[in-house]
PyMOL Python script that loads the backbone (N, CA, C, O; Angstrom):
from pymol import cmd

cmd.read_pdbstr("""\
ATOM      1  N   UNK A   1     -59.371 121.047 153.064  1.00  0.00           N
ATOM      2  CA  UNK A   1     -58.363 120.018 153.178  1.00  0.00           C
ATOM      3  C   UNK A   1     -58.090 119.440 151.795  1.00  0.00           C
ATOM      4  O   UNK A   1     -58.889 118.724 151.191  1.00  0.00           O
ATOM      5  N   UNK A   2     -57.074 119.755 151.413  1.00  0.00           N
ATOM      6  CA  UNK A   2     -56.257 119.004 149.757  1.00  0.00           C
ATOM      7  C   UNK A   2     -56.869 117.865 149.574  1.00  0.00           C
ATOM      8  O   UNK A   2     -56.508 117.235 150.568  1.00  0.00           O
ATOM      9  N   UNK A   3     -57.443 117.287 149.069  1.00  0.00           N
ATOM     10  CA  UNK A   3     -57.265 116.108 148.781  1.00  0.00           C
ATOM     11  C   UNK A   3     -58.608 115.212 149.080  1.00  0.00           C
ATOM     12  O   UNK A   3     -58.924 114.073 148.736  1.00  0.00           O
ATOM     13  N   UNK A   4     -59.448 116.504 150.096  1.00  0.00           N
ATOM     14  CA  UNK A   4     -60.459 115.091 150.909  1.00  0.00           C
ATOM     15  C   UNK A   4     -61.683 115.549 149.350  1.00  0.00           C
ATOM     16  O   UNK A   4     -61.443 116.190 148.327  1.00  0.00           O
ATOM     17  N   UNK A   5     -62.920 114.888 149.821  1.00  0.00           N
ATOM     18  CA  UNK A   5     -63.564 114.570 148.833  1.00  0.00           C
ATOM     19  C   UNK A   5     -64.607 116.245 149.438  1.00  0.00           C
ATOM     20  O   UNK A   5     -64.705 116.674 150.587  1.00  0.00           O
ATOM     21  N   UNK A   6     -65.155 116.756 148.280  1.00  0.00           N
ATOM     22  CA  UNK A   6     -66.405 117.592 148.533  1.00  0.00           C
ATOM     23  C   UNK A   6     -67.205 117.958 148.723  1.00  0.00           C
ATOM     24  O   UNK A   6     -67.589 118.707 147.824  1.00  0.00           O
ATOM     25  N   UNK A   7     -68.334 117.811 150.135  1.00  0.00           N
ATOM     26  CA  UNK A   7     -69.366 117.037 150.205  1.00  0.00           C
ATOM     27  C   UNK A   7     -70.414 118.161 149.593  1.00  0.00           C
ATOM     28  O   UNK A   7     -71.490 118.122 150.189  1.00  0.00           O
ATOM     29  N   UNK A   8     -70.378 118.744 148.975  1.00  0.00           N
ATOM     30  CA  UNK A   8     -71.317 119.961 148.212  1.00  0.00           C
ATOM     31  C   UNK A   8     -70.951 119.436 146.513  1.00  0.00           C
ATOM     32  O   UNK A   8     -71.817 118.760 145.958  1.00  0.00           O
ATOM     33  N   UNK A   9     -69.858 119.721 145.857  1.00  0.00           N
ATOM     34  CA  UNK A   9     -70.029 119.022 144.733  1.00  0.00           C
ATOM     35  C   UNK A   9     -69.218 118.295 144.114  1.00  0.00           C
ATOM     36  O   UNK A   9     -68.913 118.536 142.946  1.00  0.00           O
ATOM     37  N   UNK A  10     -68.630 117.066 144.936  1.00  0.00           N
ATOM     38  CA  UNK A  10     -68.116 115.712 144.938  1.00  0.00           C
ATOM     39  C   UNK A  10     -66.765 116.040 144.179  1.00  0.00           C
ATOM     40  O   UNK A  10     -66.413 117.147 143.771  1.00  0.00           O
ATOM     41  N   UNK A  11     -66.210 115.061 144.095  1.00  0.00           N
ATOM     42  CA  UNK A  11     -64.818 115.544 143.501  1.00  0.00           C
ATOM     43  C   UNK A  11     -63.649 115.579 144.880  1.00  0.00           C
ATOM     44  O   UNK A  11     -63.827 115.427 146.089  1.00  0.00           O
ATOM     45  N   UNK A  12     -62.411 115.851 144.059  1.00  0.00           N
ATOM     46  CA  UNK A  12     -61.774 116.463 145.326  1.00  0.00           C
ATOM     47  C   UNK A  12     -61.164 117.562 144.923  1.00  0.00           C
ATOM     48  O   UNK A  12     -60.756 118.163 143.929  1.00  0.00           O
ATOM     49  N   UNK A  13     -61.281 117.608 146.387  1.00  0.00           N
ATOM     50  CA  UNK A  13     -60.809 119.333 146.850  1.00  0.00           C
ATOM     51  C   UNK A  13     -59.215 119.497 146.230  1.00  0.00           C
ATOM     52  O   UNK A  13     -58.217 118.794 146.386  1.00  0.00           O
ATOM     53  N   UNK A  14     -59.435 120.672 145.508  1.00  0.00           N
ATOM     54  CA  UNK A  14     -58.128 121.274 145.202  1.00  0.00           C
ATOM     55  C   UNK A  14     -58.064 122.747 145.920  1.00  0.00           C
ATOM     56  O   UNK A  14     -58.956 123.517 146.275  1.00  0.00           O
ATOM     57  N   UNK A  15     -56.700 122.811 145.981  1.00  0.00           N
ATOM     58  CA  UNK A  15     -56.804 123.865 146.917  1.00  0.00           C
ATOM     59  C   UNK A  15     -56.065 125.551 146.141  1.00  0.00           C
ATOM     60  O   UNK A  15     -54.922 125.392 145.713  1.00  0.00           O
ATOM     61  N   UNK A  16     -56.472 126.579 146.022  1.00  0.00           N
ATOM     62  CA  UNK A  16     -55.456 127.478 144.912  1.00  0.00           C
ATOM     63  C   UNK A  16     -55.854 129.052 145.887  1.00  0.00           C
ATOM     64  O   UNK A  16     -56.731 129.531 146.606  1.00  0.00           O
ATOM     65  N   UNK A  17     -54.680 129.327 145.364  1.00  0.00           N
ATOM     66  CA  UNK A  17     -54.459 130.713 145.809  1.00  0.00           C
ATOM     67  C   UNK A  17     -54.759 131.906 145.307  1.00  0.00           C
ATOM     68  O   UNK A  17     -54.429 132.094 144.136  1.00  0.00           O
ATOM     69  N   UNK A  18     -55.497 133.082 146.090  1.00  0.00           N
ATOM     70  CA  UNK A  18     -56.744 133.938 145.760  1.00  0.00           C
ATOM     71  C   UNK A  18     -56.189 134.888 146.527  1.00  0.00           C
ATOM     72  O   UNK A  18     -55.683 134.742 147.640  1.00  0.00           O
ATOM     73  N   UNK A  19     -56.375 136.476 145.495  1.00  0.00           N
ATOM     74  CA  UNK A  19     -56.499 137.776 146.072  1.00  0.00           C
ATOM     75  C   UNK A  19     -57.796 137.640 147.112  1.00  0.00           C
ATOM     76  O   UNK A  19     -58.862 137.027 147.057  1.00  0.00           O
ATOM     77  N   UNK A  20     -57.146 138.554 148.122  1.00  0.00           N
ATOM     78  CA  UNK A  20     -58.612 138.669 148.553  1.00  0.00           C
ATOM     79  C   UNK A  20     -58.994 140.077 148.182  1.00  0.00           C
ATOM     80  O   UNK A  20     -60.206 140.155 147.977  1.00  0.00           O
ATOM     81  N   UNK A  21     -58.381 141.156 148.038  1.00  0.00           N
ATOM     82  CA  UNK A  21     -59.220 142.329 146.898  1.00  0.00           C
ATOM     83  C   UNK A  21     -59.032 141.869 145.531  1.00  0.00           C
ATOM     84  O   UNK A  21     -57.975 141.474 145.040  1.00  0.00           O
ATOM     85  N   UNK A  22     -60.268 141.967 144.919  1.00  0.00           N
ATOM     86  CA  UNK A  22     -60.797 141.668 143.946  1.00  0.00           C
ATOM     87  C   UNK A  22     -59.735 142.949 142.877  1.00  0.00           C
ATOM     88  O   UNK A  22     -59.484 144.128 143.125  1.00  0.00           O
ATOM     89  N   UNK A  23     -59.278 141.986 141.550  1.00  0.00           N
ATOM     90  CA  UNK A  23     -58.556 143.158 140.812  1.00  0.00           C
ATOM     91  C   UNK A  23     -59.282 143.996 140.131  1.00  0.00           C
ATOM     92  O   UNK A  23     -58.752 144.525 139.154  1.00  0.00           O
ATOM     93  N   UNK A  24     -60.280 144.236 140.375  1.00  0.00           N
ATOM     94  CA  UNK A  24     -61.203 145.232 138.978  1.00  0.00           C
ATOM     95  C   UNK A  24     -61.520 146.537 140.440  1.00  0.00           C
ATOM     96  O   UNK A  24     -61.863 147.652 140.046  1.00  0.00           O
ATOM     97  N   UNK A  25     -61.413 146.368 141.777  1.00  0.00           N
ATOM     98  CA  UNK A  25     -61.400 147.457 142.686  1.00  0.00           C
ATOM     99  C   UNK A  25     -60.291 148.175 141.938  1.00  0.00           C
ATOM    100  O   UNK A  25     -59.261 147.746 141.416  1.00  0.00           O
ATOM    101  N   UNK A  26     -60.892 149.600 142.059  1.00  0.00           N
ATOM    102  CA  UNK A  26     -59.805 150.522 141.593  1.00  0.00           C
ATOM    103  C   UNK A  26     -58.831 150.757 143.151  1.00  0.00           C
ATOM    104  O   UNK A  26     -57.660 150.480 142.895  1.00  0.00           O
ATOM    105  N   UNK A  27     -58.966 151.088 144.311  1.00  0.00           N
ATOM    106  CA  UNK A  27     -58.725 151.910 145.600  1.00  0.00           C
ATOM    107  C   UNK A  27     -57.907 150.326 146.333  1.00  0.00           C
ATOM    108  O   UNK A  27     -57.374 150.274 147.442  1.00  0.00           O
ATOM    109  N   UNK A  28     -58.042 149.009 145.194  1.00  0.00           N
ATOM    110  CA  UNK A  28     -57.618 148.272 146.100  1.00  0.00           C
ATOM    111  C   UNK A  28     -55.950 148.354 146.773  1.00  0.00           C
ATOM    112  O   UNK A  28     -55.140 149.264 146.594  1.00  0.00           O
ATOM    113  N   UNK A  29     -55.832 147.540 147.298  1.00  0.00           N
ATOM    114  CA  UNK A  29     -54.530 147.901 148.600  1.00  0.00           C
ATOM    115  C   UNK A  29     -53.540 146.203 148.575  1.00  0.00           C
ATOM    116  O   UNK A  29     -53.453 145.204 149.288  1.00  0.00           O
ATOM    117  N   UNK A  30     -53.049 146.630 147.495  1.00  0.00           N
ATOM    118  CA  UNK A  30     -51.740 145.550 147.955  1.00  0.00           C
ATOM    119  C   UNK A  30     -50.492 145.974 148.484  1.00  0.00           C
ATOM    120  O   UNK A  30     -49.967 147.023 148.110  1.00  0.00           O
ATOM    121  N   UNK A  31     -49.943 145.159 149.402  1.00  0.00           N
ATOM    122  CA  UNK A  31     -48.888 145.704 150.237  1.00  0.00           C
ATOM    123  C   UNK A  31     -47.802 144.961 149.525  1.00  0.00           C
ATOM    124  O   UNK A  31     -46.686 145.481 149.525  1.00  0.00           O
ATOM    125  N   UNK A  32     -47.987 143.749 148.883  1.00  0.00           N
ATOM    126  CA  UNK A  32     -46.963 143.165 147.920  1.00  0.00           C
ATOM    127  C   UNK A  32     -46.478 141.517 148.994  1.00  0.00           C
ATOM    128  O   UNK A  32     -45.673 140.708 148.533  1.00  0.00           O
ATOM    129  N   UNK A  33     -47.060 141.341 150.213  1.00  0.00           N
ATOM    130  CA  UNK A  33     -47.242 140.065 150.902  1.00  0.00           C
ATOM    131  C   UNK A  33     -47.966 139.086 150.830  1.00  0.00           C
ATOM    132  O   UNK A  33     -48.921 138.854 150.090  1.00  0.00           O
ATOM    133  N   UNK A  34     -47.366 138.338 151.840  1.00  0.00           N
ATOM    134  CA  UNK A  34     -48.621 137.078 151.557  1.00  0.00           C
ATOM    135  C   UNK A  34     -49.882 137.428 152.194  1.00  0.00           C
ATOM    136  O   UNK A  34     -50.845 136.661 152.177  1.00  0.00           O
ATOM    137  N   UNK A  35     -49.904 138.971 152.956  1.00  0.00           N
ATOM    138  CA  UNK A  35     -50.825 139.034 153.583  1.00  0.00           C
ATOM    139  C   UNK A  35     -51.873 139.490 152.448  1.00  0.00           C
ATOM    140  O   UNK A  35     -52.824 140.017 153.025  1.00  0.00           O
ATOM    141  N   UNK A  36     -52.019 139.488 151.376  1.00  0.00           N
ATOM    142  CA  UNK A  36     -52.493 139.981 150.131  1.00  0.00           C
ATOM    143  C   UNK A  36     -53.401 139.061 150.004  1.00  0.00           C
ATOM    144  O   UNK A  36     -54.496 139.490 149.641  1.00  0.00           O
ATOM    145  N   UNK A  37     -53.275 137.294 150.282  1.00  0.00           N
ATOM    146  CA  UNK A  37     -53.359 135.937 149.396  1.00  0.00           C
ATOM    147  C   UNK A  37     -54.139 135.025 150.621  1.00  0.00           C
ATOM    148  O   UNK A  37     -53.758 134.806 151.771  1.00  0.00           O
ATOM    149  N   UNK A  38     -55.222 134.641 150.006  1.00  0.00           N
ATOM    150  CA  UNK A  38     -55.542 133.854 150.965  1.00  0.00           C
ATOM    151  C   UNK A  38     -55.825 131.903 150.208  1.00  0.00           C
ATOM    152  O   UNK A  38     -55.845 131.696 148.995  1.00  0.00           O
ATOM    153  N   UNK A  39     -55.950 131.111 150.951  1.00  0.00           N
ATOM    154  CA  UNK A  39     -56.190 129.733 150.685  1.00  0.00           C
ATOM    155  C   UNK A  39     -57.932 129.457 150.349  1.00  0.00           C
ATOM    156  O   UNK A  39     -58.750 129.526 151.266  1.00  0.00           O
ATOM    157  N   UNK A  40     -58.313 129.165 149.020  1.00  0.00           N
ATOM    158  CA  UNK A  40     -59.184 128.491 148.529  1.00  0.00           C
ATOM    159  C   UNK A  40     -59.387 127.651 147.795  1.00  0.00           C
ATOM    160  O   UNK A  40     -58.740 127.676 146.748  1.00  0.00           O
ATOM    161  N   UNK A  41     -60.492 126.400 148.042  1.00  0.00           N
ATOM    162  CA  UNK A  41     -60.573 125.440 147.691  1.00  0.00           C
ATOM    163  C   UNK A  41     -61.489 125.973 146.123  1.00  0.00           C
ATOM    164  O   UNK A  41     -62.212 126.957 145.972  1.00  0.00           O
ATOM    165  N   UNK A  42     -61.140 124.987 145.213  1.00  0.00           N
ATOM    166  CA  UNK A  42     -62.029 125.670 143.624  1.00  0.00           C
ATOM    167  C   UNK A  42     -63.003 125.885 144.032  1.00  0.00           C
ATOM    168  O   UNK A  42     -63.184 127.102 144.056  1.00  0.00           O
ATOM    169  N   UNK A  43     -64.028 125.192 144.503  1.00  0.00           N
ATOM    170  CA  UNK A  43     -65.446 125.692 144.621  1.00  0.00           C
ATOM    171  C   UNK A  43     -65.978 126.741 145.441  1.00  0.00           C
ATOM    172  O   UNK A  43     -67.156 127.094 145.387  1.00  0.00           O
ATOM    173  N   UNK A  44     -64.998 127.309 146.302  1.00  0.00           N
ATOM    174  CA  UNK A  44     -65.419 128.838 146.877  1.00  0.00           C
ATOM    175  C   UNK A  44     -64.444 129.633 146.190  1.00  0.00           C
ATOM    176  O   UNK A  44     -64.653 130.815 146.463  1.00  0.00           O
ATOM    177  N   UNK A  45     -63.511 129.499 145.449  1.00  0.00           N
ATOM    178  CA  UNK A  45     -62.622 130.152 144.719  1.00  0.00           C
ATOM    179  C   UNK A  45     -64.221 131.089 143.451  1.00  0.00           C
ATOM    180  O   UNK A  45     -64.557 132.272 143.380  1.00  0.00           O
ATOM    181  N   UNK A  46     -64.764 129.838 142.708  1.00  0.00           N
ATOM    182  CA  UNK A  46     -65.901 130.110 141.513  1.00  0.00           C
ATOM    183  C   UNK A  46     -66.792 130.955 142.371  1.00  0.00           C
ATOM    184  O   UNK A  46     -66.555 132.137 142.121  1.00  0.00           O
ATOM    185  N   UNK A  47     -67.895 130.797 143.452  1.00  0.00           N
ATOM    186  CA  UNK A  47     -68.425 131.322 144.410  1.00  0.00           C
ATOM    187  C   UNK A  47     -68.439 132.580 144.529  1.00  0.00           C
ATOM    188  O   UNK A  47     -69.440 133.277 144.366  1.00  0.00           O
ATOM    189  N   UNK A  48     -66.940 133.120 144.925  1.00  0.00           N
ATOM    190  CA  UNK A  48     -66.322 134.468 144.965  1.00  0.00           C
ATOM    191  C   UNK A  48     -66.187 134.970 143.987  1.00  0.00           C
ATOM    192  O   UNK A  48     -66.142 136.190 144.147  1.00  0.00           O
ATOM    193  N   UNK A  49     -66.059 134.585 142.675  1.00  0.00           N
ATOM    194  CA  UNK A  49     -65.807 135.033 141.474  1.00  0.00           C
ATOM    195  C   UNK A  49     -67.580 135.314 140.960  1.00  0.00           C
ATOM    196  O   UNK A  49     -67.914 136.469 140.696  1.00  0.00           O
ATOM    197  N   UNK A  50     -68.483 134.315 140.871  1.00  0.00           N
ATOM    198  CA  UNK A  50     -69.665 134.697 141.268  1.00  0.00           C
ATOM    199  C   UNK A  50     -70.131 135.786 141.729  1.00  0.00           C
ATOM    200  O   UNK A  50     -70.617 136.489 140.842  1.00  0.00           O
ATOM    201  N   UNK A  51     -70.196 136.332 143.033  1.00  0.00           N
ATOM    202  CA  UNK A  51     -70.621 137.227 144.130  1.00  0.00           C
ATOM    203  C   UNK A  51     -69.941 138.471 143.990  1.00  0.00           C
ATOM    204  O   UNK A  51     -70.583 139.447 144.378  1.00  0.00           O
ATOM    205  N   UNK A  52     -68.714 138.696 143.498  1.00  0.00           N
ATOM    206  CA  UNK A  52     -68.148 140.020 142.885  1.00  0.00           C
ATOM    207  C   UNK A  52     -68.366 140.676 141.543  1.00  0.00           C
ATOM    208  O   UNK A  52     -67.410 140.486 140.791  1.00  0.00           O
ATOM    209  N   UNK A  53     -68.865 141.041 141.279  1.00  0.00           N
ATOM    210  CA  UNK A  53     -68.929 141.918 139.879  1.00  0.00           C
ATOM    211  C   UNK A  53     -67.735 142.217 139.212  1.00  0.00           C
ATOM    212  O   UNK A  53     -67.052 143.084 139.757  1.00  0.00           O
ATOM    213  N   UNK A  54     -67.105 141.505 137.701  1.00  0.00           N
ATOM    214  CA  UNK A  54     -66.035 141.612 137.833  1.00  0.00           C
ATOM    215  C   UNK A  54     -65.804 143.135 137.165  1.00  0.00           C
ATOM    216  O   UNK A  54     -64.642 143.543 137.181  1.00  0.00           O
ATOM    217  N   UNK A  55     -66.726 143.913 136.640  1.00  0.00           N
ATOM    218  CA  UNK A  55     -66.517 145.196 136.180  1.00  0.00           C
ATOM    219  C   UNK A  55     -66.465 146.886 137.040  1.00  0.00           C
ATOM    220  O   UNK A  55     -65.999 148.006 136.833  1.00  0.00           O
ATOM    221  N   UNK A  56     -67.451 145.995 138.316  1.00  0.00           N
ATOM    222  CA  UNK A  56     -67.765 147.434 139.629  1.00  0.00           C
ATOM    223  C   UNK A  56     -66.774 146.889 140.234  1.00  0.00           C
ATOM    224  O   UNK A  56     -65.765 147.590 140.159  1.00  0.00           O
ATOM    225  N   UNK A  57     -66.627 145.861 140.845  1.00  0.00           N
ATOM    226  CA  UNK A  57     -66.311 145.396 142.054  1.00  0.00           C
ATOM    227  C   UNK A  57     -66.729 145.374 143.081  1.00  0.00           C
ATOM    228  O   UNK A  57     -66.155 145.266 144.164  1.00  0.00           O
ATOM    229  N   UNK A  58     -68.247 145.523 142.717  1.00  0.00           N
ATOM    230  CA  UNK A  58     -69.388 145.373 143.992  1.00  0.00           C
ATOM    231  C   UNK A  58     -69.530 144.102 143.945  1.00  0.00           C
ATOM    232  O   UNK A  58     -69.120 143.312 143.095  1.00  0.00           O
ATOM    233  N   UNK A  59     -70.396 143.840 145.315  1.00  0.00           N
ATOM    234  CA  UNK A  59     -71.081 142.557 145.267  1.00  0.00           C
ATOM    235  C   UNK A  59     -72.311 142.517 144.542  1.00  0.00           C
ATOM    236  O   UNK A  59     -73.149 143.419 144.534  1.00  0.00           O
ATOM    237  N   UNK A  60     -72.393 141.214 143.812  1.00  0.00           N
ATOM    238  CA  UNK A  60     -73.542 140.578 142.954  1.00  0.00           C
ATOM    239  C   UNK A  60     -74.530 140.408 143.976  1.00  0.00           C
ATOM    240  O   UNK A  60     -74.446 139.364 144.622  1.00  0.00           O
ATOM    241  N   UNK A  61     -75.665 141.398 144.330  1.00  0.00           N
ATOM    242  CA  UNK A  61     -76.707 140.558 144.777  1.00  0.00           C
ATOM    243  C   UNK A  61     -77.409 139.688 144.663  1.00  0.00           C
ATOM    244  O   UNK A  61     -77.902 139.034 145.582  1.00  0.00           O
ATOM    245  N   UNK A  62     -77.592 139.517 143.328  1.00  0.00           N
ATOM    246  CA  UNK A  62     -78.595 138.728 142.825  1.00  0.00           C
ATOM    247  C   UNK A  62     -78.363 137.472 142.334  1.00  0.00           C
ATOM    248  O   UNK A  62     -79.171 136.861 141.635  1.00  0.00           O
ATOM    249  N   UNK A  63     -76.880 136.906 142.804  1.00  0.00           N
ATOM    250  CA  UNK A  63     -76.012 135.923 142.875  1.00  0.00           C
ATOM    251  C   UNK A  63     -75.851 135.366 144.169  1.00  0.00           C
ATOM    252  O   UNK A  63     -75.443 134.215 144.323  1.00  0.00           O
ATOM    253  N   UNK A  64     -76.200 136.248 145.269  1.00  0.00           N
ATOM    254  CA  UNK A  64     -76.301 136.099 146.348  1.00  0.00           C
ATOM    255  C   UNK A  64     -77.672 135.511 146.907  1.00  0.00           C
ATOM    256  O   UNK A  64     -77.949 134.518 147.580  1.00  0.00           O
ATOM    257  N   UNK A  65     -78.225 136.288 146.484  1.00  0.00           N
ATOM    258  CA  UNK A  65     -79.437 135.804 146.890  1.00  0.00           C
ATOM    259  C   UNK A  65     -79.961 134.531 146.492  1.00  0.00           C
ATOM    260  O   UNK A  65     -80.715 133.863 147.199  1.00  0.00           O
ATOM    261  N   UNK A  66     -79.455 134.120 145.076  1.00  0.00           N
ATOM    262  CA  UNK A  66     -79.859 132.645 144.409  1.00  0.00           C
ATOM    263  C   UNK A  66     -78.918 131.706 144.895  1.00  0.00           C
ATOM    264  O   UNK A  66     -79.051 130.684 144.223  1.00  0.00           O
ATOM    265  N   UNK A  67     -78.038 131.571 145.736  1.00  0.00           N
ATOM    266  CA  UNK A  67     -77.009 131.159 146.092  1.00  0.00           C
ATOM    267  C   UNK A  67     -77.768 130.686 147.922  1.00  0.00           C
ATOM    268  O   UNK A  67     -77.391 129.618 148.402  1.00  0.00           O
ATOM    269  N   UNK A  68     -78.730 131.528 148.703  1.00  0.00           N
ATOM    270  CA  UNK A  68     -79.091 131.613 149.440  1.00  0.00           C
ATOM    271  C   UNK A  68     -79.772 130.632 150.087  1.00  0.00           C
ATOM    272  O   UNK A  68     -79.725 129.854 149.134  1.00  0.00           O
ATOM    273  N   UNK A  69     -80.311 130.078 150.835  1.00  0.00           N
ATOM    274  CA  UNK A  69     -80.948 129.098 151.072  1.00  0.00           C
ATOM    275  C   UNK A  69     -82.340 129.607 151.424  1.00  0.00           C
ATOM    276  O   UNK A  69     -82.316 130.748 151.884  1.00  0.00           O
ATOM    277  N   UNK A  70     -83.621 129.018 151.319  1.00  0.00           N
ATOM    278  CA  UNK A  70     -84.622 128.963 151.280  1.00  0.00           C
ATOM    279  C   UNK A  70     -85.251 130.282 152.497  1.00  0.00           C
ATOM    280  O   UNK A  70     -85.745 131.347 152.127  1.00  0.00           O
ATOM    281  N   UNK A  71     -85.065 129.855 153.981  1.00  0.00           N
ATOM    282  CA  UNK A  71     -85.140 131.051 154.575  1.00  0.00           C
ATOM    283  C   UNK A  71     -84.494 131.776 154.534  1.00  0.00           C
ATOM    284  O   UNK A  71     -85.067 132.402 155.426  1.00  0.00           O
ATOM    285  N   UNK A  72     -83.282 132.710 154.168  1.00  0.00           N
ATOM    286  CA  UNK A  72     -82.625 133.311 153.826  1.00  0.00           C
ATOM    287  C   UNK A  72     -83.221 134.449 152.821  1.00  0.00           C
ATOM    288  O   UNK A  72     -83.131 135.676 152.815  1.00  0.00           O
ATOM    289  N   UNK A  73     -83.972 133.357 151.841  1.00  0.00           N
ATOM    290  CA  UNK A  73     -84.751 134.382 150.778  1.00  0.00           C
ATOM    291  C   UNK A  73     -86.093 134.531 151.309  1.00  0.00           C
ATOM    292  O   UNK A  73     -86.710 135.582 151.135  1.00  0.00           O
ATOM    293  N   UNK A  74     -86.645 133.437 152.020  1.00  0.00           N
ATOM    294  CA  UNK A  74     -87.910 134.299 153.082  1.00  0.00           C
ATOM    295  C   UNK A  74     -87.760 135.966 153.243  1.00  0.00           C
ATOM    296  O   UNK A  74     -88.252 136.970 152.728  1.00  0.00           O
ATOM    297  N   UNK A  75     -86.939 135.690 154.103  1.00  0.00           N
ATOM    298  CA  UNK A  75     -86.605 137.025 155.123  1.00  0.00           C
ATOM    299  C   UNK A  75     -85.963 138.219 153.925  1.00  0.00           C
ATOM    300  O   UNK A  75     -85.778 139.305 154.475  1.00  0.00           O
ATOM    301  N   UNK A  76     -85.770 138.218 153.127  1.00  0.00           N
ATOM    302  CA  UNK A  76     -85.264 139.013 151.897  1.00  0.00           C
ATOM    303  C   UNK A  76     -86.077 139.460 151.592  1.00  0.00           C
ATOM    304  O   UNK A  76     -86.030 140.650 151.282  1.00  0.00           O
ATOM    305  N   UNK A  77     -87.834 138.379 151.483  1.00  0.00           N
ATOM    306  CA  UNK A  77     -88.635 138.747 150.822  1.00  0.00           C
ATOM    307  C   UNK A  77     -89.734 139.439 150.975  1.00  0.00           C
ATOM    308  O   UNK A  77     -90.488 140.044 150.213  1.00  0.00           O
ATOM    309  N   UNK A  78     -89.654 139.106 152.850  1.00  0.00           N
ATOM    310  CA  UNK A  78     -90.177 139.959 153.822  1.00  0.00           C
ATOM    311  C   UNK A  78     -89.676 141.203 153.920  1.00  0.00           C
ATOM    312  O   UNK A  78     -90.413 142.181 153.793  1.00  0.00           O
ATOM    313  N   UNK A  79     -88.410 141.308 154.149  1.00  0.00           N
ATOM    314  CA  UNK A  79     -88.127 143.033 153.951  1.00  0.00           C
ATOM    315  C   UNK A  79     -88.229 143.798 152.869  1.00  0.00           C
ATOM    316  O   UNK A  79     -88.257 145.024 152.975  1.00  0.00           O
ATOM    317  N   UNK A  80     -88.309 143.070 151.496  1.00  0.00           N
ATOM    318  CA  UNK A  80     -88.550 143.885 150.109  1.00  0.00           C
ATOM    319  C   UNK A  80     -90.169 144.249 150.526  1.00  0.00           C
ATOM    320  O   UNK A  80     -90.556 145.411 150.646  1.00  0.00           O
ATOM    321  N   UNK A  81     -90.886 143.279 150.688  1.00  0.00           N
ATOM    322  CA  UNK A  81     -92.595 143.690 150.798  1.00  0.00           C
ATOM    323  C   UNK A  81     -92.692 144.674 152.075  1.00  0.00           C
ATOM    324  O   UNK A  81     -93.468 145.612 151.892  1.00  0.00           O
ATOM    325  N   UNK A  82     -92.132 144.646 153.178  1.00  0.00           N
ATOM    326  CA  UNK A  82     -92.016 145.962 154.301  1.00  0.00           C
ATOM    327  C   UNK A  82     -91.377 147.202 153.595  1.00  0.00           C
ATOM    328  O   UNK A  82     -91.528 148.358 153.991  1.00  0.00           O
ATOM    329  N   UNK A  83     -90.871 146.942 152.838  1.00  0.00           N
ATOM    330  CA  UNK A  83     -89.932 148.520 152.409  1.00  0.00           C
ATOM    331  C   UNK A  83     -90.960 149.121 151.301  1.00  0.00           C
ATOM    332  O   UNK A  83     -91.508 150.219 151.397  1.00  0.00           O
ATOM    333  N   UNK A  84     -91.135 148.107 150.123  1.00  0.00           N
ATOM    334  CA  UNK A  84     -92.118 148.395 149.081  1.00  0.00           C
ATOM    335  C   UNK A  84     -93.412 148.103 149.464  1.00  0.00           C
ATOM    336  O   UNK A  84     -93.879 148.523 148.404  1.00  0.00           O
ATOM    337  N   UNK A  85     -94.432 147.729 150.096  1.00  0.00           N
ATOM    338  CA  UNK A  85     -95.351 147.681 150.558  1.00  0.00           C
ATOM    339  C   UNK A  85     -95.619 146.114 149.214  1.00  0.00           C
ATOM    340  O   UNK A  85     -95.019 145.794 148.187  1.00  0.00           O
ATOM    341  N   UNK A  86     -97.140 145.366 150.175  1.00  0.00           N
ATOM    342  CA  UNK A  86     -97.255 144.033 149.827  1.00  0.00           C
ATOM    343  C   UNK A  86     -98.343 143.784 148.365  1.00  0.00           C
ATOM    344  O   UNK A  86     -99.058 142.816 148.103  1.00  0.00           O
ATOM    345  N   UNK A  87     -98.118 145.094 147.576  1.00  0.00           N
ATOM    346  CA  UNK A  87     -98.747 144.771 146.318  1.00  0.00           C
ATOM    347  C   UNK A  87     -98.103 145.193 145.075  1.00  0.00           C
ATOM    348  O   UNK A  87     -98.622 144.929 143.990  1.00  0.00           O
TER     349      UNK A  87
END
""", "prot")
cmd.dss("prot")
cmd.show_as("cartoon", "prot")
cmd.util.cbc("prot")
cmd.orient("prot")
């Protein structure tokens, strides 16, 4: 919402307009619409810019994961020690 305040990192919300394929995808797919463009507020606008790699155009895991909340990286950390074993 334009204008209201941010309750993650204060301020107010501005609102700006975002590819949603990332331009460094080579295979990406614009049709040349608005269906191309989606609505974000700055702070998930940075987020996304974050979490994409701007050179692969993969996702940043390791942006993800620090981004994650506490159990979130539990359970991450549990399946790295099940896959790699616990030493």
């Amino acid at each position: 919402m334009a204008g209201a305040i941010d309750p993650v990192g204060g301020g107010t919300v501005v609102l700006t307009a975002d590819h949603k394929s990332p331009h460094s995808l080579p295979d990406g797919k614009w049709t040349g619409t608005l269906d191309d463009w989606q609505t974000l507020c700055a702070r998930h606008q940075q987020e996304k810019k974050n979490f994409i790699d701007d050179v692969t155009g993969r996702k940043n895991l390791r942006e993800m994961v620090r981004a994650a909340g506490k159990s979130v990286k539990l359970q991450i950390y549990a399946d790295l020690k099940a896959y790699f074993g616990d030493s």
